[in-house]
C-alpha positions as CSV (number, residue, x, y, z in Angstrom):
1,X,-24.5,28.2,-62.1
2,X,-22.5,30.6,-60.2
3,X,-20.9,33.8,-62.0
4,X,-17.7,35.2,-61.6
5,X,-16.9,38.5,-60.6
6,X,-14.4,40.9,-61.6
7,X,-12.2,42.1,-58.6
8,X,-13.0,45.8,-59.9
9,X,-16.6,45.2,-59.9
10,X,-18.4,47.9,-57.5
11,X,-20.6,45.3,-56.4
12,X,-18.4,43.0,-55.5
13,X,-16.4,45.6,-53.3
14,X,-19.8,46.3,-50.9
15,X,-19.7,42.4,-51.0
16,X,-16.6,42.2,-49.1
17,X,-16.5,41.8,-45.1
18,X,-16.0,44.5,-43.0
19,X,-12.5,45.0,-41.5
20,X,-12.0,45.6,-38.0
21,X,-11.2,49.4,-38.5
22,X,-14.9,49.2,-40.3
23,X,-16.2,48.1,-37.2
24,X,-14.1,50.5,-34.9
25,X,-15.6,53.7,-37.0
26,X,-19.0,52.5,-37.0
27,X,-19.3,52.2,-33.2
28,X,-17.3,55.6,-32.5
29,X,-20.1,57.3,-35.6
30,X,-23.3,55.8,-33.9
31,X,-22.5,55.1,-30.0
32,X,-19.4,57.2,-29.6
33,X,-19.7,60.7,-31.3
34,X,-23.2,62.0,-29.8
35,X,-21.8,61.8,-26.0
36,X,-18.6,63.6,-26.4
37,X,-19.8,66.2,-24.5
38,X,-21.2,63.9,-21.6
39,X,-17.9,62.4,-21.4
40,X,-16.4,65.4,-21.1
41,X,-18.1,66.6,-18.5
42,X,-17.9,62.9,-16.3
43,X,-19.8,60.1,-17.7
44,X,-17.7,57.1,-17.7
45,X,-18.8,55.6,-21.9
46,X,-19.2,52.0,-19.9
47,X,-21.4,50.0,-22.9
48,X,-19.3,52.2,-25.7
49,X,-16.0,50.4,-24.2
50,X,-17.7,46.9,-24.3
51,X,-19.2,47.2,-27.9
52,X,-15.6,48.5,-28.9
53,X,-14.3,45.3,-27.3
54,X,-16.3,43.5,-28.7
55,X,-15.5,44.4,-32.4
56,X,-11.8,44.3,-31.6
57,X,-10.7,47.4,-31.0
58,X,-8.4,46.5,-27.4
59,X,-7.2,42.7,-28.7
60,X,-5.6,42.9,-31.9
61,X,-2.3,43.6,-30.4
62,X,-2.6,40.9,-28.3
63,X,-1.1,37.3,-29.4
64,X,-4.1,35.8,-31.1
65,X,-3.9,31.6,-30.8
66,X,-1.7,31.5,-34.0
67,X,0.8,33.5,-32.1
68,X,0.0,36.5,-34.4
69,X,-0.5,40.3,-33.1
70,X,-1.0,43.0,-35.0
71,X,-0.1,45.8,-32.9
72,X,-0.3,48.3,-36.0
73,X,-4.2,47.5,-36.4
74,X,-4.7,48.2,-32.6
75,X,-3.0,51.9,-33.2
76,X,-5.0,53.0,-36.1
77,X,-8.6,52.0,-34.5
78,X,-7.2,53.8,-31.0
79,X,-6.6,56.6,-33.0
80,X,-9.9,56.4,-34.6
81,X,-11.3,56.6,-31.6
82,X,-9.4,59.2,-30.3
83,X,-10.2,61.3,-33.4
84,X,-13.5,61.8,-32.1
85,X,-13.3,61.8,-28.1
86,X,-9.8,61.3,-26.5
87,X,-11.1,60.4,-23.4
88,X,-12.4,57.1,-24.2
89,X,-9.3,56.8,-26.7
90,X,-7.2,57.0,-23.2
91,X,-9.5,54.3,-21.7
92,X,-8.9,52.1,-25.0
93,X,-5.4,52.7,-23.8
94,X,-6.1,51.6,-20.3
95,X,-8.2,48.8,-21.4
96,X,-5.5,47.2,-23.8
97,X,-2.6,47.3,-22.4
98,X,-4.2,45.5,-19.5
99,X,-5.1,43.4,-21.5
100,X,-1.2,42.9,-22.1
101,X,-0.6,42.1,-18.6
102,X,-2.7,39.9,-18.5
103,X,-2.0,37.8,-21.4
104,X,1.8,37.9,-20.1
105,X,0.6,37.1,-16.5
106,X,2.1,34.1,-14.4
107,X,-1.2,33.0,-13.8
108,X,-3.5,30.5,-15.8
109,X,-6.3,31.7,-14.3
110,X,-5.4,35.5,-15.3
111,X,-3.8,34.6,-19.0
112,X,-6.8,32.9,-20.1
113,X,-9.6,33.0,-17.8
114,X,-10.0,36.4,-16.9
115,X,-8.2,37.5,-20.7
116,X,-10.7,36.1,-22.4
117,X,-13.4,38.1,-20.5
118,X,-11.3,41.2,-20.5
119,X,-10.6,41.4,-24.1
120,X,-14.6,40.8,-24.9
121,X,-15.2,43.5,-22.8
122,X,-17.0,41.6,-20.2
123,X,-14.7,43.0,-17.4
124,X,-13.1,46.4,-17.6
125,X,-10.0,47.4,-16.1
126,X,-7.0,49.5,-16.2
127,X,-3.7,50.2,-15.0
128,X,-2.0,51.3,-11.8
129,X,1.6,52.2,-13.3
130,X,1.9,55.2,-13.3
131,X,4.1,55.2,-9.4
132,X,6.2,52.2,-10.5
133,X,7.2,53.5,-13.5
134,X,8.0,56.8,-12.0
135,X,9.7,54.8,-9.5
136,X,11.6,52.7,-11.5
137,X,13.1,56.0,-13.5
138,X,13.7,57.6,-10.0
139,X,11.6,60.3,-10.0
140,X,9.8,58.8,-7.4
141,X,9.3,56.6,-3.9
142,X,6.9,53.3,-4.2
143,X,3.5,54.0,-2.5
144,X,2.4,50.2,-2.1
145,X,3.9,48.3,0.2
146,X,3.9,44.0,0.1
147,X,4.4,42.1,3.0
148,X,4.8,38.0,2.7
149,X,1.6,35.5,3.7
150,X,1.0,31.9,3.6
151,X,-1.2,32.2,0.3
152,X,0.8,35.1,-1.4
153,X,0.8,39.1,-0.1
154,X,-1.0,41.8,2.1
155,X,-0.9,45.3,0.5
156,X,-0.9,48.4,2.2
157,X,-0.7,51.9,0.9
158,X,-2.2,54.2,-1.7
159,X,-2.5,55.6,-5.2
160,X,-4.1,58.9,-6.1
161,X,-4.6,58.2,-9.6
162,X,-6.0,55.5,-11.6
163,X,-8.1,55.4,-14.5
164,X,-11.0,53.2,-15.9
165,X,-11.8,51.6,-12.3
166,X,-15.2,51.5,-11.2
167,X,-17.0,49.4,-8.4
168,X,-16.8,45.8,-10.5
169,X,-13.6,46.8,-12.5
170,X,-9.8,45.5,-11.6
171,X,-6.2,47.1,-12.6
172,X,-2.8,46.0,-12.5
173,X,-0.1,47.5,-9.5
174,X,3.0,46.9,-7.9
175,X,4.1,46.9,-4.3
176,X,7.3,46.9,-3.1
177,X,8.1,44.0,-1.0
178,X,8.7,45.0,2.5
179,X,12.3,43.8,3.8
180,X,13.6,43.5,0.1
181,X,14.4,47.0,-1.1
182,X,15.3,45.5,-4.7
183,X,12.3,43.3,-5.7
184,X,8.3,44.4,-6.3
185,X,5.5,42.3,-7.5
186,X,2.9,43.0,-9.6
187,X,-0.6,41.7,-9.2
188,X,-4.4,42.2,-10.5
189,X,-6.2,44.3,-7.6
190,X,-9.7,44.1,-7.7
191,X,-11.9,46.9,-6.7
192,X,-14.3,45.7,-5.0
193,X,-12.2,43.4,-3.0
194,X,-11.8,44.0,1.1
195,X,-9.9,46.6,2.3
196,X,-9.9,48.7,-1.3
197,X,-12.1,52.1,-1.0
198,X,-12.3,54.2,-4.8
199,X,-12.4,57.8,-3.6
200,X,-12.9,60.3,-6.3
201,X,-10.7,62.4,-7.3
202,X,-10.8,66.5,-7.3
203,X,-12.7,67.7,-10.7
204,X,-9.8,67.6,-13.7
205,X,-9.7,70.4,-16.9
206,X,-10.5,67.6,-18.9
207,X,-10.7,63.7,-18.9
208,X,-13.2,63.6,-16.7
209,X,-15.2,60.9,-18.0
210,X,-12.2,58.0,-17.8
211,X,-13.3,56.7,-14.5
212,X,-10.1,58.0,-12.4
213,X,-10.1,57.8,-9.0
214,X,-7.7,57.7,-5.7
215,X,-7.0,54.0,-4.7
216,X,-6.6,53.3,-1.0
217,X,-5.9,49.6,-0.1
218,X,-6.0,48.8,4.0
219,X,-4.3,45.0,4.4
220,X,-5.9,44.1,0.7
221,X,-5.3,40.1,0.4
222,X,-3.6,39.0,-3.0
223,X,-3.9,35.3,-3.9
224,X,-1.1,32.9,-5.7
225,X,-3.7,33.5,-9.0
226,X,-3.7,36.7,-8.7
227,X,0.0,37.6,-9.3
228,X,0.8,38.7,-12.5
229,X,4.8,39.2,-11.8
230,X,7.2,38.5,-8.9
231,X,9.7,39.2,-9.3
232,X,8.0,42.2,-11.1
233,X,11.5,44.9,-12.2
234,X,12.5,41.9,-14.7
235,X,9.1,41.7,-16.0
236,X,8.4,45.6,-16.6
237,X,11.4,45.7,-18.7
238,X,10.1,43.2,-21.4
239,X,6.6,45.0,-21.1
240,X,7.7,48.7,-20.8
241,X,8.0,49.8,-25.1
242,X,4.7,48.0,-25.8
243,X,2.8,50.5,-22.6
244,X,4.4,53.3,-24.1
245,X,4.2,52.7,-27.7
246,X,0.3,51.6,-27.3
247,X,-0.4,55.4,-26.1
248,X,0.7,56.8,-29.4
249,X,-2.9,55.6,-31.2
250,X,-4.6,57.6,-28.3
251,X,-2.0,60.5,-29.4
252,X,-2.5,59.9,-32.7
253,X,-6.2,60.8,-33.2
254,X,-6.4,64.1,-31.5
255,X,-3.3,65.5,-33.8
256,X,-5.8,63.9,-37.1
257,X,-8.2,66.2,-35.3
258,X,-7.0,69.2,-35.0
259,X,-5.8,69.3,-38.5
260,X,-8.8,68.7,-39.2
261,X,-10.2,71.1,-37.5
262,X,-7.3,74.0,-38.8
263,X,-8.8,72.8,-43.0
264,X,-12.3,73.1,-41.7
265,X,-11.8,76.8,-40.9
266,X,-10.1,77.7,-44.2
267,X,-13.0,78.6,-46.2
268,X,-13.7,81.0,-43.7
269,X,-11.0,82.4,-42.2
270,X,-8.0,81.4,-44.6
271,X,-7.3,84.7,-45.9
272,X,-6.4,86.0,-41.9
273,X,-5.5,82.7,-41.5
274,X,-2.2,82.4,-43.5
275,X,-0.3,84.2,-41.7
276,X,-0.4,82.1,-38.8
277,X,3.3,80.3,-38.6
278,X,1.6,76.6,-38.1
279,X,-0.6,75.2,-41.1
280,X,-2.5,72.2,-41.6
281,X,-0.1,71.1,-44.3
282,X,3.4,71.2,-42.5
283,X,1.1,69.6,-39.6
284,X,0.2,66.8,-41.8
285,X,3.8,66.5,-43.0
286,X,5.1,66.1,-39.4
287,X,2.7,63.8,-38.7
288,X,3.1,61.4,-41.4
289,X,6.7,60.9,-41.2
290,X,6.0,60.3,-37.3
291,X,3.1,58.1,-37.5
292,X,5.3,55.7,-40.3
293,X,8.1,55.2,-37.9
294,X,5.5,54.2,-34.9
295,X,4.2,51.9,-37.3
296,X,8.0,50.9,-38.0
297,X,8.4,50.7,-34.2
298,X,5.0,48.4,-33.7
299,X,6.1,45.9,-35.7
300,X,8.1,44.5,-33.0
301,X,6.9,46.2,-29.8
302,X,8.7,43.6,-27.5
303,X,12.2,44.4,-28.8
304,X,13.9,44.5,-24.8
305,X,17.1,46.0,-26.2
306,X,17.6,49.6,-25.3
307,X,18.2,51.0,-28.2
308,X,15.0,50.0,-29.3
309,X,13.3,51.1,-26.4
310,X,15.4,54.9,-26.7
311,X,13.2,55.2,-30.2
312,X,9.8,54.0,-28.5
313,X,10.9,56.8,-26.0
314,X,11.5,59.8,-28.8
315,X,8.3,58.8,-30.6
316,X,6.2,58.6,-27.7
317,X,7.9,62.3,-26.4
318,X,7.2,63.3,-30.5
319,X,3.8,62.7,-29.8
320,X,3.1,64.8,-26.8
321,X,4.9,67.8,-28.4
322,X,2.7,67.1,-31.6
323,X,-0.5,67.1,-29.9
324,X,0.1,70.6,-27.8
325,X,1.3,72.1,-31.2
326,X,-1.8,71.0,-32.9
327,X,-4.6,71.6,-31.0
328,X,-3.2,74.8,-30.5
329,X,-2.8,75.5,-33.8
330,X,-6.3,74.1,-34.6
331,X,-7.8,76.8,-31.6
332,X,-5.5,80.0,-33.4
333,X,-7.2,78.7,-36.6
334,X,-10.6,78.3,-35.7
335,X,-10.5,81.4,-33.5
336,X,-13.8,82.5,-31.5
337,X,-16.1,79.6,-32.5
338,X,-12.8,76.9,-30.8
339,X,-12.8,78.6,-27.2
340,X,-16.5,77.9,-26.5
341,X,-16.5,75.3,-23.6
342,X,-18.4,73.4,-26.3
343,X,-16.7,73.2,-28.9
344,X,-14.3,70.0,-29.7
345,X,-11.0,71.9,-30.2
346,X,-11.1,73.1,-26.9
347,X,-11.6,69.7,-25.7
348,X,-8.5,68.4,-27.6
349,X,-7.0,71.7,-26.1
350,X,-7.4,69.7,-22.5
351,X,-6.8,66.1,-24.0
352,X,-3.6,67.5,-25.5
353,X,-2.3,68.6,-21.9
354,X,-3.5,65.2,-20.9
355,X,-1.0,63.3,-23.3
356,X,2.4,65.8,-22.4
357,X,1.5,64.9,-18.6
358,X,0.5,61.5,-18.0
359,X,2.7,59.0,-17.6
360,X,5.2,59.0,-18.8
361,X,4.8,62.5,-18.9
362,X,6.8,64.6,-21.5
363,X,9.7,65.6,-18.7
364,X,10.0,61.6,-17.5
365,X,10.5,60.9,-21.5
366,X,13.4,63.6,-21.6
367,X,14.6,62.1,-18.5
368,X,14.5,58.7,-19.3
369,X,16.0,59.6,-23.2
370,X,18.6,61.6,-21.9
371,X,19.8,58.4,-19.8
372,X,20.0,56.7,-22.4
373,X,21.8,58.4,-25.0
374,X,24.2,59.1,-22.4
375,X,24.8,55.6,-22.1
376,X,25.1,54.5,-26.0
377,X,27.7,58.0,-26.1
């Protein structure tokens, strides 16, 4: 005879299934947290991406077969992650929004063949945007070229940084088209294919364990099912608020850090400490009403109008000036014990310089806001 149970039963709360946030914290407690400091100093967290894929953590923004996302699950378990290292919350970041190329791709064989692989964490790969989207905003010149062949396109030319690539990984670029100045494609390059070489890249302040490296691509063949966009300008429009609202989870965990970090040295240091102009709870304050209006934003991420995309933009700047203003606070706060190289503040110290000045770094964002509020008056 079965027995029911009250809804406010204890035991029938530890009954209930874990939610994918459940899952998220778990991995980032037990495989996560003891090699921050490995990361940090250049091991790329390989099997910690692909259990974190596994439970979820880089698909939930993604379509599911329903037509459902849920892009503001896929924020709060980045930011989770980036709570404890932002380095692998940054790859979470590389690793899902190629995930949305992919899933938006022109090709079968890259929509649902390789997706399905990518978003178990099977495959890892990342993203090679950071030149067109400069490019695109005119801060700067392409640095992949395209030329025309019977099966699709050569590439020539070079990147100098791209993150989570390793010797079996892939990411997505785009190459200007040679002889038409106005049209790009985009397409999956593969690192280990011919004529790619990975050189590493000269040793960062921080990120170093995110698998960046220079790209160098000598006549690199790119097959019809391996375009992901062409024409690609058209395409990048549509796709461009969900790549820069997805890095406000990564954002988003290093500012729940540091204030962290600024109540954890209360008890000890509060009475010199309150006199210091930023506290935790104006920090917290700021933080909330910014993290409820990206979790307004998320809940159409897709939105192609311009005004929508000028508030992706102002959030997404929000976040890099949060971040520097927070992990500096939480350093002022925690005094001594934060500027030992081991200590996490001064890791989110680097990881906070990291968020203002990748792309799109906090001067593209003015640049690219500015533009547009000139235009709506």
């Amino acid at each position: 005879m079965s027995t029911l149970v009250s809804p406010d039963d204890p035991t029938h709360l530890k009954k209930q299934p874990p939610t994918l946030l459940d899952l998220v914290k778990h991995v980032v407690a037990t495989d996560l947290a003891p090699i921050t400091t490995d990361i940090d100093q250049g091991f790329y967290p390989a099997d910690v991406m692909r259990s974190l894929a596994a439970v979820g953590a880089m698909s939930a923004h993604l379509k599911s077969p329903h037509g459902n996302s849920d892009f503001c699950t896929a924020l709060n378990a980045m930011a989770s992650i980036s709570r404890v290292c932002g380095s692998t919350g940054f790859l979470t970041w590389c690793q899902s929004v190629c995930g949305l190329y992919l899933q938006n791709a022109s090709s079968a064989y890259l929509s649902q063949t390789l997706l399905e692989d990518h978003v178990s964490g099977f495959t890892l790969g990342g993203t090679a945007l950071s030149n067109p989207m400069k490019s695109f905003a005119n801060i700067e010149k392409f640095q992949l070229f395209a030329t025309h062949t019977a099966n699709g396109y050569r590439i020539n030319g070079s990147l100098p940084w791209v993150s989570n690539l390793g010797p079996n990984h892939y990411c997505a670029a785009i190459a200007q088209i040679q002889g038409d100045s106005g049209r790009q494609v985009m397409f999956l390059l593969r690192c280990d294919g011919d004529g790619v070489q990975l050189q590493p890249c000269p040793k960062f302040s921080g990120m170093e364990g995110t698998g960046t490296y220079a790209l160098h691509l000598q006549d690199y063949e790119v097959g019809a099912d391996e375009i992901i966009a062409d024409p690609a300008g058209p395409w990048i429009k549509r796709i461009r608020p969900a790549f820069v609202l997805l890095q406000t989870g990564w954002a988003a965990g290093i500012i729940q850090a540091s204030i962290a970090s600024i109540r954890a040295a209360e008890k000890r240091l509060g009475h010199v400490n309150c006199h210091l102009v930023v506290q935790a709870d104006g920090l917290e304050d700021q933080y909330q009403r910014w993290w409820q209006d990206v979790m307004a934003l998320a809940q159409n991420p897709l939105d192609e109008q311009d005004s929508f995309f000028l508030r992706v933009l102002k959030a997404r700047s929000t976040a890099s000036e949060l971040c520097l203003v927070a992990a500096q606070a939480a350093l002022l706060h925690q005094g001594a014990a934060g500027y030992t190289m081991s200590s996490p503040v001064q890791r989110r110290i680097r990881e906070s310089h990291f968020v203002a000045i990748v792309t799109p770094a906090l001067k593209h964002l003015r640049k690219e806001i500015a533009r547009l509020e000139a235009q709506f008056g």
